[in-house]
DSSP file (Angstrom, degrees, kcal/mol; ACC not computed):
  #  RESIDUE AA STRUCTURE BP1 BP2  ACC     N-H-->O    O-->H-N    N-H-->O    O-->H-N    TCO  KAPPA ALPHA  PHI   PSI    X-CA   Y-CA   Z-CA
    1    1 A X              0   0    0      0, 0.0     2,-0.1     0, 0.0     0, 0.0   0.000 360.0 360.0 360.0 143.1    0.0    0.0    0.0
    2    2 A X        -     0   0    0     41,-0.0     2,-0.4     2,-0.0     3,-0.1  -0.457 360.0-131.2 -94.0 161.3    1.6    3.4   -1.0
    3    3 A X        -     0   0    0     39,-0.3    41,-0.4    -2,-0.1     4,-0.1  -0.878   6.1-144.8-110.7 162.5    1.3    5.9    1.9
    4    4 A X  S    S+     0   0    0     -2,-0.4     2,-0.4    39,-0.1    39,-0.2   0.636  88.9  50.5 -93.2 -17.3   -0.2    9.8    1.2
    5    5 A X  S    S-     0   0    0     -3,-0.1    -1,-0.1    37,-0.1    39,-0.1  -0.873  88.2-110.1-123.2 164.3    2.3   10.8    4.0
    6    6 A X        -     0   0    0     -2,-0.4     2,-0.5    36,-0.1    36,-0.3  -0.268  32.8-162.6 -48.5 154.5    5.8   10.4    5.1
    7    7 A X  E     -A   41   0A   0     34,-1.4    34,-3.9    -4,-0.1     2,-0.4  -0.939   9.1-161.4-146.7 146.3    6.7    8.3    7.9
    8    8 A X  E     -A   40   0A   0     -2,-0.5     2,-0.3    32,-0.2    32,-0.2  -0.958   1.9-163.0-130.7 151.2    9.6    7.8   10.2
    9    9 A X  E     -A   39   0A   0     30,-2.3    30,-6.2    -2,-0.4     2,-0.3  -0.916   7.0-179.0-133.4 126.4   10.7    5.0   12.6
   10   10 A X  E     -A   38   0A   0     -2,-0.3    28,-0.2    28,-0.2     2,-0.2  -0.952  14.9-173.9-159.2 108.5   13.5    5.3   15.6
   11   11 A X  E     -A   37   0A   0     26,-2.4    26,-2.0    -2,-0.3     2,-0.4  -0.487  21.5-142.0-107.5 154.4   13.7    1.7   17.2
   12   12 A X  E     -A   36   0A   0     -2,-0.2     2,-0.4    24,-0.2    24,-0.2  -0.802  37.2-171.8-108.8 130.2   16.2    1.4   20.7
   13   13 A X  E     -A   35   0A   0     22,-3.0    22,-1.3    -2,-0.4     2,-0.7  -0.935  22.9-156.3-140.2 128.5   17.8   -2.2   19.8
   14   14 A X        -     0   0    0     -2,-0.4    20,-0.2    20,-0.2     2,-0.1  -0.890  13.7-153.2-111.9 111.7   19.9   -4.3   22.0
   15   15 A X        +     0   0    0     -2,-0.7     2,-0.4    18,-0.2    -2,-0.0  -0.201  16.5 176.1 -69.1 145.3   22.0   -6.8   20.0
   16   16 A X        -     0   0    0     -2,-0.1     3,-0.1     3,-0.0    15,-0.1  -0.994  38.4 -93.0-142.5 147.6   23.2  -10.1   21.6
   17   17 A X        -     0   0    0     -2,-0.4     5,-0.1    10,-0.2     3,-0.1  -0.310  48.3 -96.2 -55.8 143.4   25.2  -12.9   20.0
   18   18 A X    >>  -     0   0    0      3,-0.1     3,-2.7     2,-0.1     4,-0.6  -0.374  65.2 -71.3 -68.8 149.2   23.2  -16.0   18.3
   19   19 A X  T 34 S+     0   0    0      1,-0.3    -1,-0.1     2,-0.2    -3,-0.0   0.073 122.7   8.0 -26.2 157.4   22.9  -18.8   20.6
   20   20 A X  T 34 S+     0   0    0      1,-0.2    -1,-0.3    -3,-0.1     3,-0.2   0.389 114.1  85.4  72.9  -0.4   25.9  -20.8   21.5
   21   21 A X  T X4  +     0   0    0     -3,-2.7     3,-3.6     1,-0.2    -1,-0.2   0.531  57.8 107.2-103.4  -1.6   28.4  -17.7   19.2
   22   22 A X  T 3< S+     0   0    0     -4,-0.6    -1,-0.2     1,-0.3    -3,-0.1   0.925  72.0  51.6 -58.3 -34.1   28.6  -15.5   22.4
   23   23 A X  T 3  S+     0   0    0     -3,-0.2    -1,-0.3     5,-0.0     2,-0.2   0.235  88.7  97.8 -81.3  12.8   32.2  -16.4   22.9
   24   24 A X  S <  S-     0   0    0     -3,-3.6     4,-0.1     1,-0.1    -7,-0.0  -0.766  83.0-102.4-111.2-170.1   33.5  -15.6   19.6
   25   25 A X  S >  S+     0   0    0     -2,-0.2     3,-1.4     1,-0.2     4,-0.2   0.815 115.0  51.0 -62.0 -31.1   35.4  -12.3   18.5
   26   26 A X  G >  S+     0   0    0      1,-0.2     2,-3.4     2,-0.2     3,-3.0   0.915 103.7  58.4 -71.0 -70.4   32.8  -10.6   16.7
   27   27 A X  G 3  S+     0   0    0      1,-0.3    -1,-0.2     2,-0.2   -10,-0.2   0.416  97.5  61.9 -56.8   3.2   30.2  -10.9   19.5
   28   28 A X  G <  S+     0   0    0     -2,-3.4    -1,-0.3    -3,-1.4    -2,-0.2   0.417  97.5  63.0 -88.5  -6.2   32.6   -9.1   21.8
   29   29 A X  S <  S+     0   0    0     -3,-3.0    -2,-0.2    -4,-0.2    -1,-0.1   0.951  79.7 103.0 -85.4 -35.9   32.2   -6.1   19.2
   30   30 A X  S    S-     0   0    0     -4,-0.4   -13,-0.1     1,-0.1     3,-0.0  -0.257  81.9-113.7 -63.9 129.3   28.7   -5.8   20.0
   31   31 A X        -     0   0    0      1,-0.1   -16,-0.2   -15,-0.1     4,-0.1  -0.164   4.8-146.8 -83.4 128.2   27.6   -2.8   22.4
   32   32 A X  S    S+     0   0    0      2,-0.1    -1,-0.1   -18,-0.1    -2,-0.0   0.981  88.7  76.4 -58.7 -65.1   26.2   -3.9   26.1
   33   33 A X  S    S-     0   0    0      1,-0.1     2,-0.6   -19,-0.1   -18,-0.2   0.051  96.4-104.0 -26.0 143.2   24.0   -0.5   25.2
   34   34 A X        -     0   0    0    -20,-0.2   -20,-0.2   -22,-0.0     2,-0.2  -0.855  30.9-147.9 -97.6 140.2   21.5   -0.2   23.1
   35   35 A X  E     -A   13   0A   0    -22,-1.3   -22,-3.0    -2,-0.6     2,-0.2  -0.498  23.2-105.9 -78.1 140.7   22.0    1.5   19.6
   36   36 A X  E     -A   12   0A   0    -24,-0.2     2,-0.3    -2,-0.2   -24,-0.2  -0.410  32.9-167.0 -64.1 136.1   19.4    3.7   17.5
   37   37 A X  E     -A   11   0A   0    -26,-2.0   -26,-2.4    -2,-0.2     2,-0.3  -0.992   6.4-170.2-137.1 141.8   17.7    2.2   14.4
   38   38 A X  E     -A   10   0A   0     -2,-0.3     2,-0.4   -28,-0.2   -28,-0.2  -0.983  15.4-178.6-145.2 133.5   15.9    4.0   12.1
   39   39 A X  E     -A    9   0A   0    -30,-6.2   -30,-2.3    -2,-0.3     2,-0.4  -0.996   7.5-164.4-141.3 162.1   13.6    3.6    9.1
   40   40 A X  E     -A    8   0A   0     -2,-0.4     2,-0.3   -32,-0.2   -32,-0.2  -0.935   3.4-171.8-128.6 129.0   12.0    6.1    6.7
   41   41 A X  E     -A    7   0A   0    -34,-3.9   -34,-1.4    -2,-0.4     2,-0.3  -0.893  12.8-170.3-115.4 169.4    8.8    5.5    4.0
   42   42 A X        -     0   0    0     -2,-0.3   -39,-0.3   -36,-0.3   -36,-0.1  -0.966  21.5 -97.4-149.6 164.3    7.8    7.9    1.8
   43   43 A X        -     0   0    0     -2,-0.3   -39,-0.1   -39,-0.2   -37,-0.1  -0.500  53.9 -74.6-114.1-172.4    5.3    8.5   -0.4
   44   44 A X        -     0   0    0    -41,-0.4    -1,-0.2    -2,-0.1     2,-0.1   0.310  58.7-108.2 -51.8 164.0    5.1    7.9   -3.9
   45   45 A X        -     0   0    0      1,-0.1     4,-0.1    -3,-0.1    -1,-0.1  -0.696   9.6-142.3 -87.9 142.0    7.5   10.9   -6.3
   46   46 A X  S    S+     0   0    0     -2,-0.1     2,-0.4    -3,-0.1    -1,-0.1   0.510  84.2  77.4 -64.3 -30.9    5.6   13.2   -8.0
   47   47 A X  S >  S-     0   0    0      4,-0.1     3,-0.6     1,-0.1     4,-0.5  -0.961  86.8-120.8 -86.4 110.0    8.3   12.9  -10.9
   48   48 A X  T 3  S-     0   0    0     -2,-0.4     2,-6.0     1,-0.2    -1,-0.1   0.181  82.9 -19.4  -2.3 150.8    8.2    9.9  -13.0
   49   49 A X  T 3  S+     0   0    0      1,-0.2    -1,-0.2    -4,-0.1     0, 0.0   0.251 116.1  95.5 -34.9  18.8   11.3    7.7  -13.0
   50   50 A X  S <  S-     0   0    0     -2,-6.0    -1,-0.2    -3,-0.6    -2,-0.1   0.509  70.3-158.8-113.6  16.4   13.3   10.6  -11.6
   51   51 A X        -     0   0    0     -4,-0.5     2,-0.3    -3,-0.1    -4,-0.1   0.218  24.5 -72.4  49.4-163.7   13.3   10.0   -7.7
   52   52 A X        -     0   0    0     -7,-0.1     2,-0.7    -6,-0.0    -1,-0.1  -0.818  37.0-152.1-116.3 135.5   13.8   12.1   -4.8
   53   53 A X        -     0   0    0     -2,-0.3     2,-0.5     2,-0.0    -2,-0.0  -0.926  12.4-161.4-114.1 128.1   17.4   13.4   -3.9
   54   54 A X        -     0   0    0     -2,-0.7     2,-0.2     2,-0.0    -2,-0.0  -0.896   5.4-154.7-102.8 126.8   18.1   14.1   -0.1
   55   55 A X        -     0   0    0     -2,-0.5     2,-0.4     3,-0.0     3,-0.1  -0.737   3.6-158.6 -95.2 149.0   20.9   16.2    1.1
   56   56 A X        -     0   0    0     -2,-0.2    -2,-0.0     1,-0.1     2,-0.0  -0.939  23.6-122.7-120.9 148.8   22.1   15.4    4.6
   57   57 A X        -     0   0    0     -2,-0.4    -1,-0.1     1,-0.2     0, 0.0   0.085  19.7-152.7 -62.5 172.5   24.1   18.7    6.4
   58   58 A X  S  > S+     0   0    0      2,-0.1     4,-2.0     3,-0.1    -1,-0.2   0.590  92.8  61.6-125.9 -37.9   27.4   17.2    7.2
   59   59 A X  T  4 S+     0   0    0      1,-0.2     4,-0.5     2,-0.2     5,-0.0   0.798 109.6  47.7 -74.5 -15.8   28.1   19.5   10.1
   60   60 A X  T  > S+     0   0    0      2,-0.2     4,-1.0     1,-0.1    -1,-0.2   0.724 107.3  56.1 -88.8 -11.5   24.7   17.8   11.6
   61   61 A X  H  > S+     0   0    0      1,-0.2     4,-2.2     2,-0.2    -2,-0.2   0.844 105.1  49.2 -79.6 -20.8   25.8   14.3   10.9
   62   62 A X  H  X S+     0   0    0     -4,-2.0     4,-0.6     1,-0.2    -1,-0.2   0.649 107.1  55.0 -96.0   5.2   28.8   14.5   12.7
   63   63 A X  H  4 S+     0   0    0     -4,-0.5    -1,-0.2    -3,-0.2    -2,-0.2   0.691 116.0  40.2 -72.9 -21.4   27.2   15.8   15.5
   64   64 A X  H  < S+     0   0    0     -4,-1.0    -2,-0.2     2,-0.1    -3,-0.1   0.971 137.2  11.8 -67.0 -70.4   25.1   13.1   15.4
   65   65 A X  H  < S-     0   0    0     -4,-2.2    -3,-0.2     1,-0.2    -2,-0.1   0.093  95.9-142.9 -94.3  -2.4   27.4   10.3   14.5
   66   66 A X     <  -     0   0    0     -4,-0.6    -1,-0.2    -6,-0.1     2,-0.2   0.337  35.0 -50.8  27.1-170.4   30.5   12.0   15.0
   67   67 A X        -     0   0    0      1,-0.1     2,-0.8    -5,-0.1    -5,-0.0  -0.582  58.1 -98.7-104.5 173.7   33.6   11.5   12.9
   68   68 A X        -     0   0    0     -2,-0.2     2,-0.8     1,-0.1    -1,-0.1  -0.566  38.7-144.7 -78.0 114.6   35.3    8.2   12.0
   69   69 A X    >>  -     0   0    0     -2,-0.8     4,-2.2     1,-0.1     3,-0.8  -0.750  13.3-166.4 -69.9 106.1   38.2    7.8   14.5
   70   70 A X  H 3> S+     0   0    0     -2,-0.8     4,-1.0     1,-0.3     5,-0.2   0.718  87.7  65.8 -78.2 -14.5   41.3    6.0   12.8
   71   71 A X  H 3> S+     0   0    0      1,-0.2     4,-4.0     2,-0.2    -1,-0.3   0.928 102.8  34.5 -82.6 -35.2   42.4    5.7   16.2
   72   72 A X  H <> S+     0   0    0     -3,-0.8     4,-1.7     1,-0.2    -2,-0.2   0.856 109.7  63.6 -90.3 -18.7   40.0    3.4   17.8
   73   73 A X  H  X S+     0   0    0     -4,-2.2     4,-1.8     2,-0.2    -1,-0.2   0.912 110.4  48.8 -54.9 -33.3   39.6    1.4   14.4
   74   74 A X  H >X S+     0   0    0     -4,-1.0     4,-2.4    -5,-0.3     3,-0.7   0.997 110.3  44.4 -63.0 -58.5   43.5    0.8   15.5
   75   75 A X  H >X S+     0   0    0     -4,-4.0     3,-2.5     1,-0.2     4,-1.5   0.976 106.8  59.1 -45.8 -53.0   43.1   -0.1   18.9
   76   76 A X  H 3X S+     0   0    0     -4,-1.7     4,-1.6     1,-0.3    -1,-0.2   0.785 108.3  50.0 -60.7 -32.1   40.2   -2.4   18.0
   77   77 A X  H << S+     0   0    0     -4,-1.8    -1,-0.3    -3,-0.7     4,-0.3   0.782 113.0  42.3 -69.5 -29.0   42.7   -4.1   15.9
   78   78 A X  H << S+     0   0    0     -3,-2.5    -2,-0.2    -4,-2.4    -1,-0.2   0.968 112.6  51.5 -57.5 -57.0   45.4   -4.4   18.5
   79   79 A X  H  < S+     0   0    0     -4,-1.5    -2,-0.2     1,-0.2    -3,-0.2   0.790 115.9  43.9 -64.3 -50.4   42.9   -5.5   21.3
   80   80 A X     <        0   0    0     -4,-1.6    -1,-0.2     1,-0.3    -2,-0.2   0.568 360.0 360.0 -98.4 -13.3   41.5   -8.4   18.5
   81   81 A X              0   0    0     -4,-0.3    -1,-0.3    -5,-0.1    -2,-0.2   0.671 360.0 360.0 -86.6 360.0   45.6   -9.3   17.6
């Protein structure tokens, strides 16, 4: 069913390892916290095959999400060697 409005979706999820995998390395990556999940509909374009373009600010996404830190991808590698 197409919708006449937008809608948005903002889930709290706390991930846990599949049975019996809790002791391997990836399942240590996964946050004791729960993370934000998000989903968006929208309704049908008014333009014919030519979609919707969104722009997202970049100084609000990294306030949001902050920026990618090369330093803790490093550690994380160290901590896993």
């Amino acid at each position: 069913k197409e919708r006449d409005l937008g809608l948005f979706i903002l889930h709290f999820v706390k991930g846990r390892a599949p049975k019996g995998e809790e002791s391997k390395k990836e399942a240590t990556l996964i946050p004791s916290d729960p993370v934000v999940a998000w989903g968006i509909s929208l309704p049908e374009s008014k333009y014919e095959d030519e979609g919707e373009e969104f722009i997202v600010n970049t100084v609000k996404f990294r306030e949001l999400f902050g920026e990618d830190d090369e330093d803790d991808d490093q550690e994380a590698e160290l901590e896993a060697s």
